[in-house]
PDB file of N, CA, C and O in Angstrom:
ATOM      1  N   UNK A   1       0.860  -1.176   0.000  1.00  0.00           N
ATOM      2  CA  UNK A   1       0.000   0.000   0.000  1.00  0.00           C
ATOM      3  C   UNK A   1       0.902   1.233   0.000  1.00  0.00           C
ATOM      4  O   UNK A   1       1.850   1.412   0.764  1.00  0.00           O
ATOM      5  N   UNK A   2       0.460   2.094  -1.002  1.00  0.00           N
ATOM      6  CA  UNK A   2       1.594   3.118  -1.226  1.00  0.00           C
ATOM      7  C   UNK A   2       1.138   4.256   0.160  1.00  0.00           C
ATOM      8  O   UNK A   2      -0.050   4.519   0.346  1.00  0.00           O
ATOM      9  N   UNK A   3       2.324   4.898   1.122  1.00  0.00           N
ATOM     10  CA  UNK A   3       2.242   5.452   1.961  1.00  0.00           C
ATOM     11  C   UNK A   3       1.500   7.140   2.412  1.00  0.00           C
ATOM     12  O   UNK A   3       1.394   7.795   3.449  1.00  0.00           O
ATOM     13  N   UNK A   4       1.092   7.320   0.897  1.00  0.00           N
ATOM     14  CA  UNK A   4       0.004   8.339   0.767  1.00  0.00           C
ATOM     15  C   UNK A   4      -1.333   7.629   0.926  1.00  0.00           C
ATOM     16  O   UNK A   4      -2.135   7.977   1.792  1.00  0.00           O
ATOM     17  N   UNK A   5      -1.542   6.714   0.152  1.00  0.00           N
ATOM     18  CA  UNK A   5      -2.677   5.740   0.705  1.00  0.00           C
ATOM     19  C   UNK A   5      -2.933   5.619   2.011  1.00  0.00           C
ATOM     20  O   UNK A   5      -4.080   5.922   2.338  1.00  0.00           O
ATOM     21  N   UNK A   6      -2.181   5.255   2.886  1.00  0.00           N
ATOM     22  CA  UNK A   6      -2.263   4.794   4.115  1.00  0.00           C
ATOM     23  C   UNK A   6      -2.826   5.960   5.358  1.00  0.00           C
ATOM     24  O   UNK A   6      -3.685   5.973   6.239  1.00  0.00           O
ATOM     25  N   UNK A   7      -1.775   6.886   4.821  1.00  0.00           N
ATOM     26  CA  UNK A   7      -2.262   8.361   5.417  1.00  0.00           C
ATOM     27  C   UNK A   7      -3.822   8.569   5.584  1.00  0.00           C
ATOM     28  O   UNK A   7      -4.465   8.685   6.627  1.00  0.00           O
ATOM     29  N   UNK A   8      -4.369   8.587   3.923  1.00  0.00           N
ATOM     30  CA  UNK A   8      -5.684   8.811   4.139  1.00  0.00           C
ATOM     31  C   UNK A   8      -6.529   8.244   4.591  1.00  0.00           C
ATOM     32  O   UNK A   8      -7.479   8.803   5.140  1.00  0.00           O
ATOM     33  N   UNK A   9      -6.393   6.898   4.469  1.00  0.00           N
ATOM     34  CA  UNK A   9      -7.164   5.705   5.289  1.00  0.00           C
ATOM     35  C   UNK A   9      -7.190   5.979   7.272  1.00  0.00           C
ATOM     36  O   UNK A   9      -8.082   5.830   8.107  1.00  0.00           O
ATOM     37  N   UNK A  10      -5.569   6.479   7.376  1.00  0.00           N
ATOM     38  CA  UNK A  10      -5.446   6.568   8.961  1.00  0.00           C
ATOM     39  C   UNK A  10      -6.026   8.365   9.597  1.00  0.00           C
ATOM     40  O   UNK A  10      -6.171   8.691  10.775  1.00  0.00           O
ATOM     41  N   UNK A  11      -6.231   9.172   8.451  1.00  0.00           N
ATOM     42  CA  UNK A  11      -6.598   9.946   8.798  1.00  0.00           C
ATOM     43  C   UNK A  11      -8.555  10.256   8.738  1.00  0.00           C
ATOM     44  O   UNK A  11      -9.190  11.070   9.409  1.00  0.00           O
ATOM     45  N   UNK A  12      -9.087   9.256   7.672  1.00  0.00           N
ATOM     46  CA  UNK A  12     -10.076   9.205   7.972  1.00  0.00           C
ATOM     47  C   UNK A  12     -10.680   8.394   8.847  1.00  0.00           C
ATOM     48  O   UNK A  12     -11.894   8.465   9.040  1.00  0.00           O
ATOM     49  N   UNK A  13      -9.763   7.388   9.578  1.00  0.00           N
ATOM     50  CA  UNK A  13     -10.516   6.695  10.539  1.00  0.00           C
ATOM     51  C   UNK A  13     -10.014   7.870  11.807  1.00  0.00           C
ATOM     52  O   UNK A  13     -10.819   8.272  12.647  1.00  0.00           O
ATOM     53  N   UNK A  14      -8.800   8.246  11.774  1.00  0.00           N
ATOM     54  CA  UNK A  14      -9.101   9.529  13.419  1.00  0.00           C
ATOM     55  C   UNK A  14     -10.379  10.292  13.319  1.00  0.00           C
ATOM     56  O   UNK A  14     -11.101  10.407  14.309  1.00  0.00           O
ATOM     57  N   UNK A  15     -10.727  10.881  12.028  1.00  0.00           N
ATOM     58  CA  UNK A  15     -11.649  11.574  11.700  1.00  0.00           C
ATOM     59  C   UNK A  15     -13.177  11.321  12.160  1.00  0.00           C
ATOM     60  O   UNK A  15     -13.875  12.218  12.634  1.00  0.00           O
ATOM     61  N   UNK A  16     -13.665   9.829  11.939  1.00  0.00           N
ATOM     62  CA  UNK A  16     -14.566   9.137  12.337  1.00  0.00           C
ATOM     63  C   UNK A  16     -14.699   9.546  14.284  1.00  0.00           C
ATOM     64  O   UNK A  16     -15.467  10.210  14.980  1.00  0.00           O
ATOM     65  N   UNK A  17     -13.545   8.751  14.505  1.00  0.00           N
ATOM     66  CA  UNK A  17     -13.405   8.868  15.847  1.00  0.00           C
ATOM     67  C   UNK A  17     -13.462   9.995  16.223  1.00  0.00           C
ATOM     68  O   UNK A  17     -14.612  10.096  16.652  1.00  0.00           O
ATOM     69  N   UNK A  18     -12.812  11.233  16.391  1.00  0.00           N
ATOM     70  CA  UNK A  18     -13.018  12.602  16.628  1.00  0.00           C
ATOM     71  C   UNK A  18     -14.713  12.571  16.449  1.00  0.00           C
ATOM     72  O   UNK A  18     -15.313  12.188  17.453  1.00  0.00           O
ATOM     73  N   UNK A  19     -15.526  12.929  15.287  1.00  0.00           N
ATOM     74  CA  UNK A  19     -16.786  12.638  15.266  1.00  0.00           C
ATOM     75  C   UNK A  19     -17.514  12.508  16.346  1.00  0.00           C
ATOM     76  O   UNK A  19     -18.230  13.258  17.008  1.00  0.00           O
ATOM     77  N   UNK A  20     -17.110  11.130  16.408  1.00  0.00           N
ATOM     78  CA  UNK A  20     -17.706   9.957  17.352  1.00  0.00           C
ATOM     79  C   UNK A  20     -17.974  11.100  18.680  1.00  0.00           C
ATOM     80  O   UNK A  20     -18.982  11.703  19.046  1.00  0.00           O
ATOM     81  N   UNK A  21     -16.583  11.067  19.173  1.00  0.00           N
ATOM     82  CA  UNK A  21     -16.183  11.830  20.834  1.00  0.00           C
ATOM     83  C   UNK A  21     -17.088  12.953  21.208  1.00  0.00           C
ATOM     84  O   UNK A  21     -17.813  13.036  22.199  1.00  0.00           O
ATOM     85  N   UNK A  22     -16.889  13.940  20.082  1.00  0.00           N
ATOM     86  CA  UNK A  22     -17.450  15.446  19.614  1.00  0.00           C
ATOM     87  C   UNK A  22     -19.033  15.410  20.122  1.00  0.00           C
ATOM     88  O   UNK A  22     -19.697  16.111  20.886  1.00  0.00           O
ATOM     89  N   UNK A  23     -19.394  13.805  19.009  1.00  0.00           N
ATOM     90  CA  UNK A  23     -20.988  13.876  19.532  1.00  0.00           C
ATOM     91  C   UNK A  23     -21.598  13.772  20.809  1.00  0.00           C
ATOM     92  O   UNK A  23     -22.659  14.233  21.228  1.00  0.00           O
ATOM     93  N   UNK A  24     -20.534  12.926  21.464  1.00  0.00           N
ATOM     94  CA  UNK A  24     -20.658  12.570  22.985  1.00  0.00           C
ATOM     95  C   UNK A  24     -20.778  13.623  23.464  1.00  0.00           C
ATOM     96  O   UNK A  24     -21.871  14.121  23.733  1.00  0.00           O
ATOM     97  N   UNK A  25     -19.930  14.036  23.617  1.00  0.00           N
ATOM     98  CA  UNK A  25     -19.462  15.908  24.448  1.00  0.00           C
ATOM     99  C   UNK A  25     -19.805  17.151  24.372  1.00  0.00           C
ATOM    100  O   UNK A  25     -19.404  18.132  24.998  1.00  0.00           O
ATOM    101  N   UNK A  26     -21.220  16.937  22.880  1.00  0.00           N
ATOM    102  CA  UNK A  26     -21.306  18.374  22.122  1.00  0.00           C
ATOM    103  C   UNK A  26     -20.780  18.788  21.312  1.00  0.00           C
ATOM    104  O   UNK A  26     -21.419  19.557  20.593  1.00  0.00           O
ATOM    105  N   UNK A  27     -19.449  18.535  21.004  1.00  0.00           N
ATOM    106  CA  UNK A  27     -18.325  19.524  20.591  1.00  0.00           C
ATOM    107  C   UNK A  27     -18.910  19.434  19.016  1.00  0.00           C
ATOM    108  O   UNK A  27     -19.871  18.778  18.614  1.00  0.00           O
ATOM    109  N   UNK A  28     -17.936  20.381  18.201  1.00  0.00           N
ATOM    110  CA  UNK A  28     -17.669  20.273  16.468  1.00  0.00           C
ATOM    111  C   UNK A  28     -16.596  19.998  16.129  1.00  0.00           C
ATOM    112  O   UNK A  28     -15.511  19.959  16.709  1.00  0.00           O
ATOM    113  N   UNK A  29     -16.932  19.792  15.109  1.00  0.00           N
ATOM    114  CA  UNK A  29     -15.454  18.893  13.974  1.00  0.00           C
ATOM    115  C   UNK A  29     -15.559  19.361  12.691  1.00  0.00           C
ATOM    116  O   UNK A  29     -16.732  19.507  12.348  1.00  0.00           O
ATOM    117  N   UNK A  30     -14.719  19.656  11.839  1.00  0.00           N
ATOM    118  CA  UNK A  30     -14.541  20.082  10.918  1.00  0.00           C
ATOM    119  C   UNK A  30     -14.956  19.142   9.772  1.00  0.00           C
ATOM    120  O   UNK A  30     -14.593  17.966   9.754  1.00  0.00           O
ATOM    121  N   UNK A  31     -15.642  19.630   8.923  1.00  0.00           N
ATOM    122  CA  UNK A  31     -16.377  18.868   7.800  1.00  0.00           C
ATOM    123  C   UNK A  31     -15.511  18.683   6.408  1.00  0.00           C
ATOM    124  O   UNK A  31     -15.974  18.276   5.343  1.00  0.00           O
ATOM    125  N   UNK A  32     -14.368  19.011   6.621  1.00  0.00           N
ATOM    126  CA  UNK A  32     -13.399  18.940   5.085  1.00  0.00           C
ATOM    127  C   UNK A  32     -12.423  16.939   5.821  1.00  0.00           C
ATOM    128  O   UNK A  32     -12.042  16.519   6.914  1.00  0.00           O
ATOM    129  N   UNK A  33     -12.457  16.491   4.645  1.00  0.00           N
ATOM    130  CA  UNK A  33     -11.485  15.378   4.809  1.00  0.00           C
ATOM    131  C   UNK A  33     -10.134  16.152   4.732  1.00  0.00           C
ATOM    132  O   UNK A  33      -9.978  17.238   4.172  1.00  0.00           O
ATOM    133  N   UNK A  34      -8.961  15.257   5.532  1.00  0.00           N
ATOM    134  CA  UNK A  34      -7.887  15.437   5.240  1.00  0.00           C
ATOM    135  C   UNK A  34      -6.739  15.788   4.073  1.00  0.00           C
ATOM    136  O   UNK A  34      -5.758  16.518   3.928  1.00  0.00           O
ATOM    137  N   UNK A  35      -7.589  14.683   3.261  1.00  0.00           N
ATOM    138  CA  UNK A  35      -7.207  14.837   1.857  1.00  0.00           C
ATOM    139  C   UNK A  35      -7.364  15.756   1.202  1.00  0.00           C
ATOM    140  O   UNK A  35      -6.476  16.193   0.471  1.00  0.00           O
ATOM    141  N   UNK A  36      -8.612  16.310   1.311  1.00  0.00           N
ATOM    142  CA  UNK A  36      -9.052  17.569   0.829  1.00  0.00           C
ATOM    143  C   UNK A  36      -8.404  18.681   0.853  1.00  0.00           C
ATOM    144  O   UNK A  36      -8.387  19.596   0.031  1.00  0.00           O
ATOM    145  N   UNK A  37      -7.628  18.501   2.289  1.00  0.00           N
ATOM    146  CA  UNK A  37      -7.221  20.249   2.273  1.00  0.00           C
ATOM    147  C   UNK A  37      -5.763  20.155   2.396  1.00  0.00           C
ATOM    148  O   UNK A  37      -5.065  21.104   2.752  1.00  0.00           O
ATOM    149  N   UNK A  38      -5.182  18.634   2.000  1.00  0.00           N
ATOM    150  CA  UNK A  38      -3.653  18.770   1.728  1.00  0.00           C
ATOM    151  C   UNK A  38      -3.746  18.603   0.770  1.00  0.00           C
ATOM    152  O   UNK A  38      -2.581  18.587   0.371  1.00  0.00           O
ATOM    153  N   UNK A  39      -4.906  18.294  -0.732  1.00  0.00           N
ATOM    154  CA  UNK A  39      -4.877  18.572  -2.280  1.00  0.00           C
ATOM    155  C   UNK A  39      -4.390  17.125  -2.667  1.00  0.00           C
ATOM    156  O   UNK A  39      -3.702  16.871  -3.655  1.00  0.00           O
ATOM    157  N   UNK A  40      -4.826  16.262  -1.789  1.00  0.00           N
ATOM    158  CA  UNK A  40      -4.638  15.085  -2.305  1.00  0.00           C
ATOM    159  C   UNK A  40      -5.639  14.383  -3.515  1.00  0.00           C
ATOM    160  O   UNK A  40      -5.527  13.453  -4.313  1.00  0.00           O
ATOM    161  N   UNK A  41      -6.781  15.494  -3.127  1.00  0.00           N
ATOM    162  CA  UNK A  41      -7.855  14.451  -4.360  1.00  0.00           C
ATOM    163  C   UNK A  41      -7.728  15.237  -5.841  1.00  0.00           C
ATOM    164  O   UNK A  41      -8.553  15.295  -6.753  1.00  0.00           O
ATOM    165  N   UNK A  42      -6.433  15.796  -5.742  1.00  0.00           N
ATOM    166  CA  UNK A  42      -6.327  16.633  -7.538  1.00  0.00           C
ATOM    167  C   UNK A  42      -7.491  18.156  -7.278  1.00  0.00           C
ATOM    168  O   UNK A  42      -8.160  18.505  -6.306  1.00  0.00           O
ATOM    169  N   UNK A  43      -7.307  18.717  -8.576  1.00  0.00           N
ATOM    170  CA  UNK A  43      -8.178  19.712  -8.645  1.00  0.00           C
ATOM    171  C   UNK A  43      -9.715  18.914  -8.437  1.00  0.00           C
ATOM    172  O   UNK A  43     -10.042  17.728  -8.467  1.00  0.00           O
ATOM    173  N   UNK A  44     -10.549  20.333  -8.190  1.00  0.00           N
ATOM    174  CA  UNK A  44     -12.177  19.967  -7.802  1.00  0.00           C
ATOM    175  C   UNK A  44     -12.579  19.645  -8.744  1.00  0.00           C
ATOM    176  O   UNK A  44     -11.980  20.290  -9.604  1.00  0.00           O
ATOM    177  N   UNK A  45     -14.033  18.297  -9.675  1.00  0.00           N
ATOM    178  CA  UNK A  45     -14.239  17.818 -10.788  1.00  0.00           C
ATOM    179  C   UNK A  45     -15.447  19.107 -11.115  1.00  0.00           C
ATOM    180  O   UNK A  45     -16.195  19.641 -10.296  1.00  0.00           O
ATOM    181  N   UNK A  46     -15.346  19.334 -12.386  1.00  0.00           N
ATOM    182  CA  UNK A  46     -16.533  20.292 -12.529  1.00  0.00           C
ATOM    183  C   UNK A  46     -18.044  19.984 -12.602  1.00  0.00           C
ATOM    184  O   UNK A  46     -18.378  18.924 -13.131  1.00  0.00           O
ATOM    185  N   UNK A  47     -18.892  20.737 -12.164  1.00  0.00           N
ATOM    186  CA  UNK A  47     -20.556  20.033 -12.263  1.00  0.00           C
ATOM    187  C   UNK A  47     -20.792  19.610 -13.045  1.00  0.00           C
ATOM    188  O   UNK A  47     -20.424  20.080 -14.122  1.00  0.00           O
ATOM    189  N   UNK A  48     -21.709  18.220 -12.956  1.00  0.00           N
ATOM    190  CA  UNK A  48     -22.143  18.138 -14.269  1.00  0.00           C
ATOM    191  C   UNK A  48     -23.770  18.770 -14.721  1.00  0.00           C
ATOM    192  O   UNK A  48     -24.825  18.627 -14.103  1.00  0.00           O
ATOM    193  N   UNK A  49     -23.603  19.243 -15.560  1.00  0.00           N
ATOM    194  CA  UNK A  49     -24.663  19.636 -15.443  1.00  0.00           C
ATOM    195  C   UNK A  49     -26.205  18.972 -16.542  1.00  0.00           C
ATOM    196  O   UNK A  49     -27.328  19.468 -16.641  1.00  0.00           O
ATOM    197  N   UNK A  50     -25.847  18.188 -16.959  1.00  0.00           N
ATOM    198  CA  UNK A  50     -26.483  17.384 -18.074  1.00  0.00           C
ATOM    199  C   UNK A  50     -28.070  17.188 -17.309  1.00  0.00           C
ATOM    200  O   UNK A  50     -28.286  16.920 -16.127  1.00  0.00           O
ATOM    201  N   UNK A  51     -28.825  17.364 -18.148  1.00  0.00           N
ATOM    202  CA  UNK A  51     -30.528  16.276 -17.727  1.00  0.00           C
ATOM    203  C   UNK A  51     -29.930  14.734 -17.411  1.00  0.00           C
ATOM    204  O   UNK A  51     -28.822  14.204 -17.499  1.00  0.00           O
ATOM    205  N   UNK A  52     -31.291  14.301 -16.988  1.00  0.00           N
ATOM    206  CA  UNK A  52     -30.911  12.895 -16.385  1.00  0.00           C
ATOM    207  C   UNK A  52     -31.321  11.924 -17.909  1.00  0.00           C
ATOM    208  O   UNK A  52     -30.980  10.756 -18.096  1.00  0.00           O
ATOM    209  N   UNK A  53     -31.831  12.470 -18.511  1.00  0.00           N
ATOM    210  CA  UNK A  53     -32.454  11.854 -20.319  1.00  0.00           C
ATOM    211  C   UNK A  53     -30.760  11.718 -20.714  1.00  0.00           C
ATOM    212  O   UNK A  53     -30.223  10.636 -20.950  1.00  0.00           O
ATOM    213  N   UNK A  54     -30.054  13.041 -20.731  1.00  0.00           N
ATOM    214  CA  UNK A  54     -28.497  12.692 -21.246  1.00  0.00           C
ATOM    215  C   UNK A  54     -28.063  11.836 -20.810  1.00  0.00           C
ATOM    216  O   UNK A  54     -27.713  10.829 -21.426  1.00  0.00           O
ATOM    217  N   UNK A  55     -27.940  12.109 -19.108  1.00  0.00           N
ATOM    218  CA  UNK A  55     -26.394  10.991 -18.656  1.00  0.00           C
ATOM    219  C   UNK A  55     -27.152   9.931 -18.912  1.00  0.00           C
ATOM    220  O   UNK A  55     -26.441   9.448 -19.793  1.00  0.00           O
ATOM    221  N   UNK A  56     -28.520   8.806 -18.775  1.00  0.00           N
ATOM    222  CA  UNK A  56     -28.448   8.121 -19.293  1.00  0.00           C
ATOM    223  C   UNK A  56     -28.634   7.556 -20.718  1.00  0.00           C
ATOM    224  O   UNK A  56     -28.835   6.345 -20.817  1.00  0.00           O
ATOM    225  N   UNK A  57     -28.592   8.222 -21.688  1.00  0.00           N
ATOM    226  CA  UNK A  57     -28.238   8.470 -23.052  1.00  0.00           C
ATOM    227  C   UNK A  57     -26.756   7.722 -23.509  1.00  0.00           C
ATOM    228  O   UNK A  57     -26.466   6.772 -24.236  1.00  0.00           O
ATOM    229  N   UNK A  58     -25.902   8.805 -22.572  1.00  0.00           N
ATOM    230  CA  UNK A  58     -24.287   8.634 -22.496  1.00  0.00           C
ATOM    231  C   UNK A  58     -23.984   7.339 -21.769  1.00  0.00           C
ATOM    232  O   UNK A  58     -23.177   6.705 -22.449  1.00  0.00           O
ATOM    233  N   UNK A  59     -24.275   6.759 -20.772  1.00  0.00           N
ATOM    234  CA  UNK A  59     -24.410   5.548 -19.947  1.00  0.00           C
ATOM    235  C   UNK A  59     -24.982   4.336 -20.924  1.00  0.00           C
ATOM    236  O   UNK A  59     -24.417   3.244 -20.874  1.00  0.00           O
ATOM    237  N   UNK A  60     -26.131   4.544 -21.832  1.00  0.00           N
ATOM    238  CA  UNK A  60     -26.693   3.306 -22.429  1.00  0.00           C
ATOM    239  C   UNK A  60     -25.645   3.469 -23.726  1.00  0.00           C
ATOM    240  O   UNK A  60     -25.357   2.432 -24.324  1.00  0.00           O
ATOM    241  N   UNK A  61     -25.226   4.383 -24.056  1.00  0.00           N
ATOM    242  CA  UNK A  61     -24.198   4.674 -25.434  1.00  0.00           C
ATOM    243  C   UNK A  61     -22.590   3.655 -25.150  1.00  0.00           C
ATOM    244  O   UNK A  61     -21.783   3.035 -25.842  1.00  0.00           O
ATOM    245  N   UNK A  62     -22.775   3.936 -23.909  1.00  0.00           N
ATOM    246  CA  UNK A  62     -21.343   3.330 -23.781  1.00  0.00           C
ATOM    247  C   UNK A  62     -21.575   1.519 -23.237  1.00  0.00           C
ATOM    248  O   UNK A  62     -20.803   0.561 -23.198  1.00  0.00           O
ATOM    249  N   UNK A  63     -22.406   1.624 -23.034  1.00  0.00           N
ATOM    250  CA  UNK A  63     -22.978   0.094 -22.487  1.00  0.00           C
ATOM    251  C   UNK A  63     -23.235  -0.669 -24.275  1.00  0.00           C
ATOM    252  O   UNK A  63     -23.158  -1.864 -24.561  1.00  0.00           O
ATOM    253  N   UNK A  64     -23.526   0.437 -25.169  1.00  0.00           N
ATOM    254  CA  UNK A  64     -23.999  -0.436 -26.008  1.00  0.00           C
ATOM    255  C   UNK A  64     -24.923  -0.236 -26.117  1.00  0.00           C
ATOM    256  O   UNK A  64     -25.028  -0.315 -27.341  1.00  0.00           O
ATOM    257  N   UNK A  65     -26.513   0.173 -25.505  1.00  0.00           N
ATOM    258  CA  UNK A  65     -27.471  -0.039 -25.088  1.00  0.00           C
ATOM    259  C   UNK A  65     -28.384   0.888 -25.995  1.00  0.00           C
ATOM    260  O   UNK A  65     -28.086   2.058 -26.232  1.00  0.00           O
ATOM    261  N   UNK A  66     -29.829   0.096 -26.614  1.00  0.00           N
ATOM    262  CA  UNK A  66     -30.633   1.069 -27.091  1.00  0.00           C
ATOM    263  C   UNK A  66     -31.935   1.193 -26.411  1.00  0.00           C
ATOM    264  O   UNK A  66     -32.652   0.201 -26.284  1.00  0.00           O
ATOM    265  N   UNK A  67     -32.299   2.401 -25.947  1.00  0.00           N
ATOM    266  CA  UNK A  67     -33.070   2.791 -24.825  1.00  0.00           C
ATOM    267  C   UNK A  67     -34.364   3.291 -25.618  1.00  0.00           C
ATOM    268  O   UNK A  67     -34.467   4.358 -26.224  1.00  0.00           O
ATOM    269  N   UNK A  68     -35.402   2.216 -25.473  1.00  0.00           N
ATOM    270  CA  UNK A  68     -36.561   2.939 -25.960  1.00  0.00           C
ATOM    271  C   UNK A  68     -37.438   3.542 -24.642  1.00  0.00           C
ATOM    272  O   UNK A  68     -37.238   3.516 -23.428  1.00  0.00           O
ATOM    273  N   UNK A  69     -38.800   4.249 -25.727  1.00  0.00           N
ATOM    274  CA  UNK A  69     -39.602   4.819 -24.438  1.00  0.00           C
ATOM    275  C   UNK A  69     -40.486   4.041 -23.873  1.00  0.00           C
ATOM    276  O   UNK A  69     -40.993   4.484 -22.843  1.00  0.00           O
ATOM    277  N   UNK A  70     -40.793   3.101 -24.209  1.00  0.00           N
ATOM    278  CA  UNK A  70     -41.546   2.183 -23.742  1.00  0.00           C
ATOM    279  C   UNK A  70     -40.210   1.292 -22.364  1.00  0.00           C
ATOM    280  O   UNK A  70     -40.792   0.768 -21.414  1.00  0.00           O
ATOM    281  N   UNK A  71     -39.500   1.244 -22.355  1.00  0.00           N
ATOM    282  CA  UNK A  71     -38.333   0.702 -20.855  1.00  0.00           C
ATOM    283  C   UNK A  71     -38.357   2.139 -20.030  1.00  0.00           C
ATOM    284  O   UNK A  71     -37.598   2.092 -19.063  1.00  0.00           O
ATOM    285  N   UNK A  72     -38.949   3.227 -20.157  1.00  0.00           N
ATOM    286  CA  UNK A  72     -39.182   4.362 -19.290  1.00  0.00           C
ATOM    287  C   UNK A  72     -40.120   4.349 -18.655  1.00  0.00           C
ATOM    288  O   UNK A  72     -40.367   5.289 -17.899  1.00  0.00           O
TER     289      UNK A  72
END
C-alpha cells in the first residue's frame, strides 16, 4: 500500500473517531477530509450539469445499449 494511501485511510478513521467523541461531548469537527485540504484528491471535478435523459443516453451509449420509451 503506497504510503500516501495509508495516510488517508489513517486519517479518515481519526476523523470518524473525533466525530464519534465530539458527539458525545457536544463539541464540532470540521467537515473537510484530510485529503481535501492537503490537495490530495487533484483539482475539484466540474458540475455536471447534463438532464438525467443525457447521462443516461451517455451511460446506455457506452454500455452499447438502445433505450426505448416504452423501458421508461
Amino acid at each position: 500500500m503506497r504510503e500516501e494511501t495509508f495516510r488517508v485511510y489513517l486519517t479518515d478513521a481519526a476523523q470518524v473517531i473525533a466525530e464519534n467523541t465530539a458527539r458525545i461531548g457536544g463539541g464540532r469537527t470540521i467537515s473537510n477530509r484530510w485529503a481535501e485540504l492537503a490537495g490530495l484528491n487533484g483539482p475539484p471535478k466540474p458540475a455536471d450539469n447534463r438532464t438525467a435523459e443525457a447521462i443516461i443516453a451517455d451511460i446506455a451509449g457506452k454500455a452499447g445499449l438502445t433505450i426505448t420509451h416504452e423501458h421508461i
